[in-house]
N, C-alpha and C positions, 0 to 999 in steps of 0.2 A: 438450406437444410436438405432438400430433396437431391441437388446434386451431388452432395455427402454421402448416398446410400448410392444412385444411379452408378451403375458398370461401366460405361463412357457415354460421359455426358458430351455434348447430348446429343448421342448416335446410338447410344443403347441405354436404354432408360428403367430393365431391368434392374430391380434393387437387391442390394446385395454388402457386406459389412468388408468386403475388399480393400476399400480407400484408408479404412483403419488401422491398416497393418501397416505401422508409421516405420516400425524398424526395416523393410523390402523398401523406403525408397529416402532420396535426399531430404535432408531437413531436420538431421537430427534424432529421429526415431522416438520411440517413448520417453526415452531417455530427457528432450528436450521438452516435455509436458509436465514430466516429475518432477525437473531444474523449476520450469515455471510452479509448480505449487510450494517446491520449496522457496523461491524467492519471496512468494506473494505473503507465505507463514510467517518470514522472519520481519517480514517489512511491514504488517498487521502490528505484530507483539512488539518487537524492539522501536517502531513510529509511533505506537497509540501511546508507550508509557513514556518515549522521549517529548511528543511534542502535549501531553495533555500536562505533566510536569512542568514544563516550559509555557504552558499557558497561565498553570497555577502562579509561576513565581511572577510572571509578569503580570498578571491583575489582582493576585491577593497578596503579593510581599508587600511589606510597608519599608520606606525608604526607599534611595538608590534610583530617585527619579531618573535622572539622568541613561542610566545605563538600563531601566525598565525600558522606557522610549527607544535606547539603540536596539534592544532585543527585541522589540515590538514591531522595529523597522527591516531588522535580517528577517524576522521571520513571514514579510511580508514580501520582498525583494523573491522567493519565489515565480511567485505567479506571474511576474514580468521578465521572465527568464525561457526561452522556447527550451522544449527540449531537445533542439538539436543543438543548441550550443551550450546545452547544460553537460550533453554527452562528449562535446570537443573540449571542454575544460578541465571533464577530467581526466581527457585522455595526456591533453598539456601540462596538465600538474603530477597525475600521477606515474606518466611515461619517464619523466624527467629522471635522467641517469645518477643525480643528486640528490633527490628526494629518497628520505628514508623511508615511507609509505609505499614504495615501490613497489615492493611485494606483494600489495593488494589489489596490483592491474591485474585480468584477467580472473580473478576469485569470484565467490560468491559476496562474499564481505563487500566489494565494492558496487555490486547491482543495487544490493540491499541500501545502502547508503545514498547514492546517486537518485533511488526509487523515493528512500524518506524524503529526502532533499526536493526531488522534482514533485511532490505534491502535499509538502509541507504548509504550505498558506493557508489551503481550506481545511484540512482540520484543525489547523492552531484555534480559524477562526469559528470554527466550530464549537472548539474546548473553551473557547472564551466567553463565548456567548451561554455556554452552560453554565460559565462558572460567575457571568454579571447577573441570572436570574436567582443565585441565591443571598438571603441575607448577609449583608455584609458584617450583622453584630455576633454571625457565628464566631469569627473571629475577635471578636472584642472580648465577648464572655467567656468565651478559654482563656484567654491570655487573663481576663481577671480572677479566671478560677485554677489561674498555673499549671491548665493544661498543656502537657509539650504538643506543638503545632502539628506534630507526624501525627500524632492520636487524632486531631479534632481532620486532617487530611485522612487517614485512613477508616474512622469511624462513621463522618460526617459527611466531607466532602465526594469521594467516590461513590458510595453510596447512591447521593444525591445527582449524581453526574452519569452515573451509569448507562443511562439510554444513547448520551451523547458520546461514550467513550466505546461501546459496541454500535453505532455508527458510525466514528473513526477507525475503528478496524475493518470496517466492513468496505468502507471505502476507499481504504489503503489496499486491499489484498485485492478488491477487484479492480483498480488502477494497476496492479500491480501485476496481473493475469494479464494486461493487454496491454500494457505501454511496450513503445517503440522504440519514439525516438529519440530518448537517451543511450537504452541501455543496449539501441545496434552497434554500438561502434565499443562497448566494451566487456561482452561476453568472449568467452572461449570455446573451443570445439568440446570442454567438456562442462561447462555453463551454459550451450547453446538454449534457447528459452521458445515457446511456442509460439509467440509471436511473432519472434524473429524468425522459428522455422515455415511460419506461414510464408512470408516473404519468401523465404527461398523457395521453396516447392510450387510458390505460383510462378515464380523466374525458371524454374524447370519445367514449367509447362505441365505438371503436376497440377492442376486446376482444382480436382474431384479431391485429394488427397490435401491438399491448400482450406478446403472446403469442410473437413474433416478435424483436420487441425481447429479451426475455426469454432466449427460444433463443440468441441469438446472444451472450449475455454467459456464457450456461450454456458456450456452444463453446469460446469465447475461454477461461476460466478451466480448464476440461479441455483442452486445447491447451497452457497454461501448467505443468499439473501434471503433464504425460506429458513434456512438456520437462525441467521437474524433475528426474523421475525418472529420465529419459536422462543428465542432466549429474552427478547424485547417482552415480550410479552408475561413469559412468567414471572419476569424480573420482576415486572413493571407494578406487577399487584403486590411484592413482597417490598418493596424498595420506595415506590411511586403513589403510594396509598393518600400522603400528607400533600397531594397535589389538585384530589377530591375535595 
């Protein structure tokens, strides 16, 4: 933190908001902190409703054992996956001069994806574990009372799940502020991300500026978790009263 403000560290230790001005040196410039919130945004909203979704069908669908089980087993094959080979994979799949997806090397589209994928397991099992602590005769009594399943998910289930489902966001966007080592190897110069631009700027010897970069993913992420706790919070007496 303190070498963040210091004018060279540490031979001048005069403080001073110099090391901030990201655009005056290598690493991407502001430019590569905005790419990181926007990545951390889309990878919150488009992870939280693919994989809380994907929790739903895998422990409240009825039927379709079989292929619950195989979805229950991708969606755990994550977390046994480093991200540095989650990141050569796709650079193997999606580089490939035959693949129609091609076009999404280098994009934001593919950070986003690579980011849900590499931290897909813990919230699945997150989503899951919200969704085994409520009655399971919610769905009995809709179905006997012909209500369509979207209503008794949209009225009943969310609802009920909301603490867990703004803690999957919470922890996809700040996974998503500091992961590496996937998405080093498939940003572009104009996707560069703050994490990645920490790396460089510490490889330039850019230390104080490295340091900087740093702080400011530290702010963002504490800024995300006081938000959290604000919307947890009020939710939690409008929503979570029947838990009293």
């Amino acid at each position: 933190f303190f070498a963040s403000f210091a004018k060279f560290w540490p031979y001048n230790l005069t403080l001073g908001l110099g090391h901030y001005q990201f655009d005056l040196m290598d690493g991407g410039g502001w430019a590569s902190y905005f790419n990181s919130i926007e990545l951390a945004s889309w990878t919150a909203v488009v992870g939280t409703i693919m994989i809380f979704i994907g929790a739903y069908l895998v422990e409240k669908s009825k039927g379709f054992e079989a292929g619950r089980s195989a979805m229950q087993f991708l969606c755990i094959i994550p977390m046994a996956v480093p991200g540095l080979v989650l990141g050569l994979a796709y650079i193997f799949f999606f580089n490939h001069p035959d693949n129609p997806l091609g076009f999404l090397y280098h994009t934001m589209p593919i950070l986003v994806i690579c980011t849900v994928t590499h931290f897909y397991t813990v919230s699945h099992l997150t989503a899951v574990t919200a969704l085994k602590q409520m009655d399971p005769e919610f769905e009995s009594v809709s179905a006997s009372l012909k209500v369509p399943f979207y209503k008794t998910f949209r009225r009943v289930t969310v609802p009920v799940c909301v603490p867990a489902i703004l803690d999957i966001s919470m922890y996809l966007f700040v996974n998503a502020m500091t992961t590496v080592s996937a998405v080093v190897f498939l940003y572009s110069p104009d996707t560069t991300l703050a994490s990645v631009a920490v790396l460089n700027m510490d490889d330039a010897g850019d230390t104080a500026p490295a340091a900087a970069m740093g702080m400011m993913i530290v702010f963002t992420a504490a800024g995300v978790r006081l938000i959290h706790a604000i919307l947890t919070r009020g939710l939690a007496r409008r929503t979570q009263a029947w838990r009293k």
